[in-house]
N, C-alpha and C positions, 0 to 999 in steps of 0.2 A: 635353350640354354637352361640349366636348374641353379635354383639358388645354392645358395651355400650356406650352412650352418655354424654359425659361427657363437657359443656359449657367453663369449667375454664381451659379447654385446646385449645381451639379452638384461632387462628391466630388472632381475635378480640381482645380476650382479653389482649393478648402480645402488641398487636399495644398501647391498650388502658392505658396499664402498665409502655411500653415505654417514653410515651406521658407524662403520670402524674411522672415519673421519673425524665425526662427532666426538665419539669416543677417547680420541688423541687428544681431540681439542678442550676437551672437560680435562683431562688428565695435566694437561698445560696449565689449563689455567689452574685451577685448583696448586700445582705446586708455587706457581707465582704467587698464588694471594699469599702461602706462607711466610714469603718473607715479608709481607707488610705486618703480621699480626704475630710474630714471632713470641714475642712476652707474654702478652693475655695470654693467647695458645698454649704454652708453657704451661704455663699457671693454673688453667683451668683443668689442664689435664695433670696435673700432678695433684692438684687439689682433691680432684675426681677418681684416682686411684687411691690416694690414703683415706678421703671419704669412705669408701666402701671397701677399704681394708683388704685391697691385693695385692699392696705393695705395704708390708713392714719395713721401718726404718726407722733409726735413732737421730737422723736429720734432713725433717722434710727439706730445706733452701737447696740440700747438696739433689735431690730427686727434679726441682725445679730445674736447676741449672742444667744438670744431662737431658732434660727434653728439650732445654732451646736449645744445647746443642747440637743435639738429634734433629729438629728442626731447623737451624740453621743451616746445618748439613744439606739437609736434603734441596732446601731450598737454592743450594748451589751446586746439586750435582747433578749429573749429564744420565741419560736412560738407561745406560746400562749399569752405572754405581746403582739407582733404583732398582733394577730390574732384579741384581744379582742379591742384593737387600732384603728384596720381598719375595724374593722364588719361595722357600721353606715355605712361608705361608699364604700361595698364592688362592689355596682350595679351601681355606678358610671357611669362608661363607660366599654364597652364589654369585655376589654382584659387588665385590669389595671395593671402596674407595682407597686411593692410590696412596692416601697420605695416611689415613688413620692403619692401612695395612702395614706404611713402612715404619707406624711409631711403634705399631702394638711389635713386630719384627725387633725392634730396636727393645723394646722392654724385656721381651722375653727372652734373645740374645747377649744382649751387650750392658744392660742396667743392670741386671741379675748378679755383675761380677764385680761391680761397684764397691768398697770395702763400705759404707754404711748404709747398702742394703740389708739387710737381716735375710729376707724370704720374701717371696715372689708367690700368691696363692692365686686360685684361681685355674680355672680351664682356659686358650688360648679363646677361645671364642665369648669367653665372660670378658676376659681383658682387650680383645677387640670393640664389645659394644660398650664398656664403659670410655675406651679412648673417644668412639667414635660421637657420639653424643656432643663435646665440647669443639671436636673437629667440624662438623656440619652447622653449629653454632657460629662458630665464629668465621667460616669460610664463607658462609652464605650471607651475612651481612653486607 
């Protein structure tokens, strides 16, 4: 009798199941921890875009407030609200974190029309690594 070849058992595929497991499971939790740290987060990230001057505006507190709610958003929406959020900018950069991709998303869509935004500078990938900085900050605490 000959064996049989069977693909969907072979030690690849585990590793590869492993892998996008993990994966799910970072992407979980990372959005859970948002809603514990919703304010700081805010904060830090609003503070960190008029710092380095890529978001103009005549009132920082109104810039604070649309990221916690952009944060707070997220932190109660289901995978595919995310998913359909952060598609534009999924190619961004190689290995994107879930959150910082759905703020920088949320900055350069939906803040931009803000009426006391001014202007919005920067490259999409300047505005990803300065979100992501205070994102990793305070997630990883």
């Amino acid at each position: 009798m000959s064996k049989r070849f069977r693909p969907e058992n072979s030690g690849e595929s585990r590793l590869i199941s492993r892998i996008e497991t993990s994966k799910e499971y970072e992407r979980r939790r990372a959005i859970h921890a948002v809603g514990e740290v919703v304010g700081a987060l805010a904060n830090a990230i609003s503070a960190k875009l008029l710092e380095n001057r890529l978001v103009e505006t005549n009132n920082a507190h109104a810039v604070r407030e649309q990221l916690e709610y952009c944060l707070e958003r997220l932190s109660r929406a289901d995978d595919f609200d995310i998913d359909f959020q952060i598609a534009p900018m999924r190619n961004l950069v190689a290995n994107p974190h879930v959150v910082t991709l759905y703020v920088t998303a949320f900055v350069i869509e939906q803040l931009i029309k803000h009426p006391d935004i001014i202007d919005i500078y920067g490259s999409d990938e300047e505005i990803y690594a300065c979100i992501h900085r205070p994102v990793i900050r305070h997630l990883m605490t």
